[in-house]
Each structure stands twice: as structure tokens, then as C-alpha cells.
N, C-alpha and C positions, 0 to 999 in steps of 0.2 A: 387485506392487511388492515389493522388497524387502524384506525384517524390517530391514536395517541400513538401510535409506535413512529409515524411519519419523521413527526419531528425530531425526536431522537436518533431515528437513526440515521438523518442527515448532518445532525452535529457531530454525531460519533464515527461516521466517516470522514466525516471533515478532520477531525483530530486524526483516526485513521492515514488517512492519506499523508499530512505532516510528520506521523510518526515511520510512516515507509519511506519518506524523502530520507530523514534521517539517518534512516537504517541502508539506504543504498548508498548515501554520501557515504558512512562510514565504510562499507561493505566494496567501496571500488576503492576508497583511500587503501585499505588494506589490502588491495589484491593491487593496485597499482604505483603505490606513492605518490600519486596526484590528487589535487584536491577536489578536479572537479572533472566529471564524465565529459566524454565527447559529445559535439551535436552531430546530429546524422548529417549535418551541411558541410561538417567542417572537414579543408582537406589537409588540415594536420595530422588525421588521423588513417590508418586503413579502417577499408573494409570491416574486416574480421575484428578489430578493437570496438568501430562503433555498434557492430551487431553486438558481439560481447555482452559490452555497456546495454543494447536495448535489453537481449535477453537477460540480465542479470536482475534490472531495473521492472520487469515486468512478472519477474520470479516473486521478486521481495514484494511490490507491491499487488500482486494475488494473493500472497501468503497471509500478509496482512490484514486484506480485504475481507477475508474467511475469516480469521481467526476474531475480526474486531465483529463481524457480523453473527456471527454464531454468539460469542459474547453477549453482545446485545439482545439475541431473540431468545437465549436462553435469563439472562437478567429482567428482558420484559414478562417472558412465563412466569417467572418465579415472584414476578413482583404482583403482577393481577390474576394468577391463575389461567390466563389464556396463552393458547397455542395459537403460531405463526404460521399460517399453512400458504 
């Protein structure tokens, strides 16, 4: 990998990442009318809700992860001519 691609693409999953928190705050408010997901500690919750919440949470943020990552290696291609292998 590149020395210059490093750093980039450590900011831009850092942005990444806060942009999936977002997206699953919003994405359980909407499927549950609460504001905030279950911890896997907590026994207010069942089982099945706080899997739920992990698998939902871990959907959005793979989706993300790809989509901000591809992003990035095709915006670094296209900016110096090199491929990210």
C-alpha cells in the first residue's frame, strides 16, 4: 500500500465510522422508537433485542466500511494514477 494512501485512509475511516454510528442511531430509533441501542450487559433488555441491535449495528457498519473504503482507493487511483493492490 502506499506511504501516502495511509494517512488518508485513516481519516476517512475515522469519518467513516461516525458516519455509521449515525446511521445506526438513526436505523434503531426507526425500527424501535428508542433513542439509544441496548448494551449487551444490560438486563433491561432480551436476548434477541440486544443481538438484534449487534447484528444490525454491525450490518451498517460493514456497509459503510466498504463503501467509504472503495471510495477512497478508487479517489486515490484516480488522483496519482496508482493502483491499490
Amino acid at each position: 500500500m502506499n506511504l501516502l494512501y495511509k494517512p488518508l485512509s485513516l481519516a476517512v475511516s475515522a469519518l467513516g465510522g461516525v458516519l455509521a454510528g449515525m446511521l445506526f442511531k438513526q436505523a434503531w430509533k426507526a425500527a424501535t422508537g428508542e433513542d439509544d441501542a441496548p448494551e449487551a450487559t444490560s438486563s433491561d433488555y432480551s436476548t434477541k433485542e440486544v443481538l438484534l441491535a449487534a447484528v444490525l449495528q454491525g450490518a451498517i457498519f460493514g456497509g459503510v466500511k466498504a463503501v467509504v473504503d472503495r471510495a477512497g482507493a478508487k479517489a486515490f487511483t484516480k488522483a496519482t494514477g496508482k493502483k491499490l493492490d
